[in-house]
C-alpha positions, 0 to 999 in steps of 0.5 A, spaced: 500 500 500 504 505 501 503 513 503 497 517 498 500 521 493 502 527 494 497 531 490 492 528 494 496 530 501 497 537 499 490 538 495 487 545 498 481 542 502 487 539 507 491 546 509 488 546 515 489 540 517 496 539 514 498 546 518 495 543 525 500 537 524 507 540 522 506 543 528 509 537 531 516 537 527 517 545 531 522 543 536 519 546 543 520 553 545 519 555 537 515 559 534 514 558 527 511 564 526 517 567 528 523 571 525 528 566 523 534 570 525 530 570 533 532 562 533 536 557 528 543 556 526 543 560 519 549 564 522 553 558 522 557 555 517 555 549 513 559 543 516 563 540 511 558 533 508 560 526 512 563 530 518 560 532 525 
C-alpha cells in the first residue's frame, strides 16, 4: 500500500489540517511564526558533508 500521493496530501481542502500537524516537527520553545534570525543556526557555517 504505501503513503497517498502527494497531490492528494497537499490538495487545498487539507491546509488546515496539514498546518495543525507540522506543528509537531517545531522543536519546543519555537515559534514558527517567528523571525528566523530570533532562533536557528543560519549564522553558522555549513559543516563540511560526512563530518560532525
Amino acid at each position: 500500500m504505501g503513503e497517498p500521493p502527494v497531490d492528494v496530501l497537499m490538495d487545498e481542502t487539507r491546509d488546515n489540517a496539514n498546518i495543525r500537524k507540522s506543528a509537531r516537527h517545531v522543536p519546543e520553545g519555537e515559534d514558527p511564526l517567528a523571525d528566523d534570525d530570533a532562533f536557528g543556526d543560519e549564522g553558522q557555517p555549513d559543516r563540511p558533508m560526512g563530518r560532525s
